[in-house]
C-alpha positions, 0 to 999 in steps of 0.5 A: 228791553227796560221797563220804561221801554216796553210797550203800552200794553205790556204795562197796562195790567189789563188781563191778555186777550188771549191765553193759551195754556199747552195746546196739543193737536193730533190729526188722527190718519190711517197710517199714523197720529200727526203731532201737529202742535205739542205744549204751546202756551202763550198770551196775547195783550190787548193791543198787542201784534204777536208774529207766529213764525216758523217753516211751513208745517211748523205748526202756526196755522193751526195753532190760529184756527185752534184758536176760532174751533176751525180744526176739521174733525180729525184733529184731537185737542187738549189743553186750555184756549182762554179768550177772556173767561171762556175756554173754548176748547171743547165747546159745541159749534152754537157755542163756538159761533158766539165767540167767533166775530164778536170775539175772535176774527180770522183773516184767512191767508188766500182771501180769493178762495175765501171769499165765495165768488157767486155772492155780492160782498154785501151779501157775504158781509150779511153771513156773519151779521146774520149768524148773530142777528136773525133780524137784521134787515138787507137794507141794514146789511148793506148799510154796515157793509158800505161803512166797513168797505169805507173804513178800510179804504176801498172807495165808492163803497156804495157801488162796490158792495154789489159787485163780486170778488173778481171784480176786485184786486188781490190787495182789495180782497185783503182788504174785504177780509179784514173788513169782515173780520172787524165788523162784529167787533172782534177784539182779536184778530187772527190774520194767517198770511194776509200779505202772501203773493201781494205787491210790495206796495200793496203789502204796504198798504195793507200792514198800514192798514192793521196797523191802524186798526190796532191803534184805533181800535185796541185790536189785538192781533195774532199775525201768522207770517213766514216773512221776516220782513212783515214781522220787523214791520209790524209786530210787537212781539214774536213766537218762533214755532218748530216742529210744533213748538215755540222755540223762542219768544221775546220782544221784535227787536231784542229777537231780531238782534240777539235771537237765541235759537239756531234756528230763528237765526237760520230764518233771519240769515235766509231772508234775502236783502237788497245788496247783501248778494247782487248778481249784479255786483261783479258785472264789468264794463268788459261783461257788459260789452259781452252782452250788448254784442252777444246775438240776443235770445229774446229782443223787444222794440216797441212791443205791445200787446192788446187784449181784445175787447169784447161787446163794445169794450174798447181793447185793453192795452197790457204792454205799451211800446216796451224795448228790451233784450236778453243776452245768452246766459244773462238773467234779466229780472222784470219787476212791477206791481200785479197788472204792469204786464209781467206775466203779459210778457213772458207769456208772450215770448212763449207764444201763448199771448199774440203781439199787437204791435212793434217787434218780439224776437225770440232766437231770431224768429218774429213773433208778431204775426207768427203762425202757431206751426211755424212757433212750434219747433222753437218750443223745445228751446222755452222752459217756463217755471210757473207762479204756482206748481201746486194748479200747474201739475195734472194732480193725476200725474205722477211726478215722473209722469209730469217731469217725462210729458215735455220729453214725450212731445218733443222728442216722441221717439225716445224709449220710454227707459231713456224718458225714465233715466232723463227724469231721474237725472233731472230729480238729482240735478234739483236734489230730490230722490229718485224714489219720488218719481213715483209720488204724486204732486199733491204728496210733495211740500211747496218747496219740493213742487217747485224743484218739481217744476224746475225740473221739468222746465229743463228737462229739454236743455232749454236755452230760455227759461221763463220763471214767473214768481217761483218763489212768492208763497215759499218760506224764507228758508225753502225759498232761499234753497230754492233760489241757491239751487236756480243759481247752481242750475243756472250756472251748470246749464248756462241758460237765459232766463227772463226772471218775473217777480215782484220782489226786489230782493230775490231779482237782485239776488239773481239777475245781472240786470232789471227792468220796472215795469209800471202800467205796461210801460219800462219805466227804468232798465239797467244793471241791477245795483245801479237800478236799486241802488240809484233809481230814476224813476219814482215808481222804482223808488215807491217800490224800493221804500215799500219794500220790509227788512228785517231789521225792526229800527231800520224798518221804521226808519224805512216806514218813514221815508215809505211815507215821504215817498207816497206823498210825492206826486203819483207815478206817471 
């Protein structure tokens, strides 16, 4: 990059915000030390948005929370962390507490545990306004809360102050976050993950958001990500972090086209994009009849389904009159934003939500109606992959136990040996050794939880698998395994599966055919290269311009089409 290219505060010859001179973190545990980060140095701009990258465990959040002093006291720390003139390595907590909000903020990467559900937000907001002025008053509290809820977009501000954070969405408890973080004035922001598990669109919104921060405010902005797609978006510059150590550093767009490393071309080859690797592609007009004539496993005609109001509140309608089909075999990939009636759906099919209207047949049997006995024996034909393996195991199960409790339901007279070998069989077939039926889910990786899970929904030889965002909070390179290895299962067990997710690149990847689910209604359904390729509707076209790629020209091109796109009449 020449000079004359770089950015403006690459040249301003103001001193970094941040400098950070051979960090090393050792976790000190009673079996052995954990090298957690070793010699990493950097420096961050004012104005700057640096990506700190790399696989989980590859030492990126705690060489963000290093930064605020928020490493538990088990980890040992040595090195230099400059923020101005301060080196806050080593400082007691009433010193680390000056520096935290004035100087430094940190969005944390799951805002819904962050944020504590029995307070109002006005009354988090006053948290850390009171850490730093005693005196402040309620009434000044709330007034700075309402500004800052303003500032960031959330509207009504006044009212919403007083509410609770579950009574906000997941994109505006981001929001709440980064509201608090810019509050005390904080010319650093730390943001670990603030757009894990969020729509597209409201990925968008948010990346938008710090965006204008950094421009209005001079902010500087230490962002802590896994997707590459967010990285060519947003940063300025990027830090590949392995095993504990900055491997690669350099500009975003000479590291997206000319990375150095093997390994930051292994997380830039893993990132999955639209029409690189179509199911879809090879779908023939012969295919196709195939599946129109096939008896279809899971068959939806006006479906809907109502959540029952409760103390005058008038019923919520989640799904609205929504007509489908899955063949045998097929992979049927359903999209939309959180709320379109997603999970509503495949929970349905799994007889966990009742019908309120139309038709769902599943392997023939109405659904609409349908008595929990009758249900029953079709069980053992549903398999369903979970969003979050690490809530949906029983932490004092073990991983044998878990994979083997279907078996003992289903199939109550099989030997606890053959329930044994079952499992095992099922551990190899998700390329997992033996020796972790032993282990319990907390001792596993994100990754090898969702292996876990896997294995378990197909235990039984379901000829249905429901998989509801099994890859969201993955890393690329553990996703893009992860993905390989549905494929291969798939492909080995012949089942049909109904694939749930708000990324348009991954359902791609898999499914033979889509549908866009907006407000509870399909507004588009096809095969898949024609869906993403030529969409219809514009809300498919709103997902499809929100969506990052890692390319950083071709992502600003993207940013301003996302822009044309949203200034079009909104979806029905």
């Amino acid at each position: 990059m020449s000079e004359s290219t770089l950015p403006a505060f690459a040249t301003s010859g103001e001193p970094d915000r941040l400098r950070i001179e051979e960090l090393a973190v050792t976790f000190v545990t009673d079996v052995a030390d954990v090298h957690a980060v070793k010699g990493v140095s950097l420096g961050v701009a004012p104005g700057e948005i640096l990506a700190l990258v790399g696989e989980s465990g590859s030492g990126k959040t705690v060489t963000g929370r290093s930064v605020l002093g928020l490493l538990p006291e088990t980890a040992a720390t040595t090195g230099a962390i400059w923020i101005g003139d301060r080196n806050v390595v080593g400082l007691s907590g009433a010193q680390l507490r000056e520096v935290r909000g004035q100087d430094v903020s940190m969005i944390f990467q799951e805002p819904s545990s962050a944020l504590n559900p029995v307070f109002p937000i006005w009354w988090q907001f006053g948290e850390g306004l009171r850490a730093h002025d005693p005196k402040v008053t309620r009434r000044q509290i709330k007034q700075r809360a309402v500004a800052a809820l303003a500032k960031v977009g959330i509207p009504d501000a006044e009212r919403r102050i007083t509410q609770y954070p579950h009574q906000f969405s997941g994109g505006q408890k981001q929001r709440i976050m980064i509201a608090m973080a810019l509050e005390m004035g904080a010319r650093l922001i730390v943001a670990d993950e603030p757009t894990t598990a969020l729509d597209v669109t409201v990925q968008a919104e948010i990346l938008q958001l710090l965006r204008d921060v950094r421009d209005a405010y001079g902010t500087s902005i230490i962002l802590i990500t896994h997707n590459m797609g967010v990285v060519a978006d947003l940063a300025d510059s990027v830090a590949v972090m392995y095993r504990g150590q900055i491997i690669e550093r350099n500009w975003v767009a000479d590291l997206f086209s000319h990375p150095q490393e093997a390994y930051t071309r292994q997380l830039l080859d893993a990132v999955p994009r639209i029409g690189r690797a179509s199911a879809s592609a090879g779908v023939t007009d012969q295919s196709r009849a195939a599946f129109a004539a096939a008896e279809p496993v899971v068959e939806a005609s006006g479906l809907v389904i109502e959540y029952p109001g409760r103390l005058g509140v008038l019923p919520f309608r989640a799904v609205r009159g929504v007509d489908f089909r899955i063949a045998p075999g097929e992979v049927y990939g359903l999209v939309g934003e959180s709320g379109s009636g997603k999970t509503t759906i495949g929970r349905a099919i799994a007889g966990l939500e009742p019908v309120s209207g139309g038709s769902l047949k599943v392997f023939g049997h109405e659904m609409r109606g349908t008595r929990e006995r009758d249900f029953r024996p079709l069980r053992s034909r549903i398999g369903f992959v979970f969003q979050d393996p690490a809530t949906s195991f029983n932490p004092q199960l073990t991983i044998e136990d878990a994979i083997g409790e279907p078996l003992a339901i289903h199939r109550p007279t099989m030997s606890a040996p053959d329930r044994g070998a079952a499992v095992r069989r099922m551990l190899e077939a998700v390329e997992l050794p033996a020796a972790y039926a032993g282990r319990f889910p907390h001792e596993l990786s994100g990754g090898q939880r969702q292996r876990v899970s896997l294995a378990r929904s197909l235990v039984l030889g379901p000829d249905l698998l429901i998989a509801d965002e099994p890859t969201s909070a993955l890393d690329v390179s553990v996703q893009a395994t992860v993905l390989e290895l549905f494929t291969q299962l798939q492909a080995e067990f012949g089942f049909a599966c109904l694939f749930i997710s708000h990324d348009l690149a991954v359902v791609d990847m898999l499914a033979q055919r889509i549908g866009v689910l907006y407000r509870g209604e399909l507004v588009e359904q096809g095969i898949g290269s024609e869906i993403l390729g030529s969409p219809q509707d514009p809300y498919t076209k709103r997902l499809l311009a929100s969506l990052p790629v890692p390319d950083p020209a071709e992502q600003a091109e993207r940013r301003a089409e996302l822009a044309r796109v949203l200034a079009e009449p909104a979806p029905r």
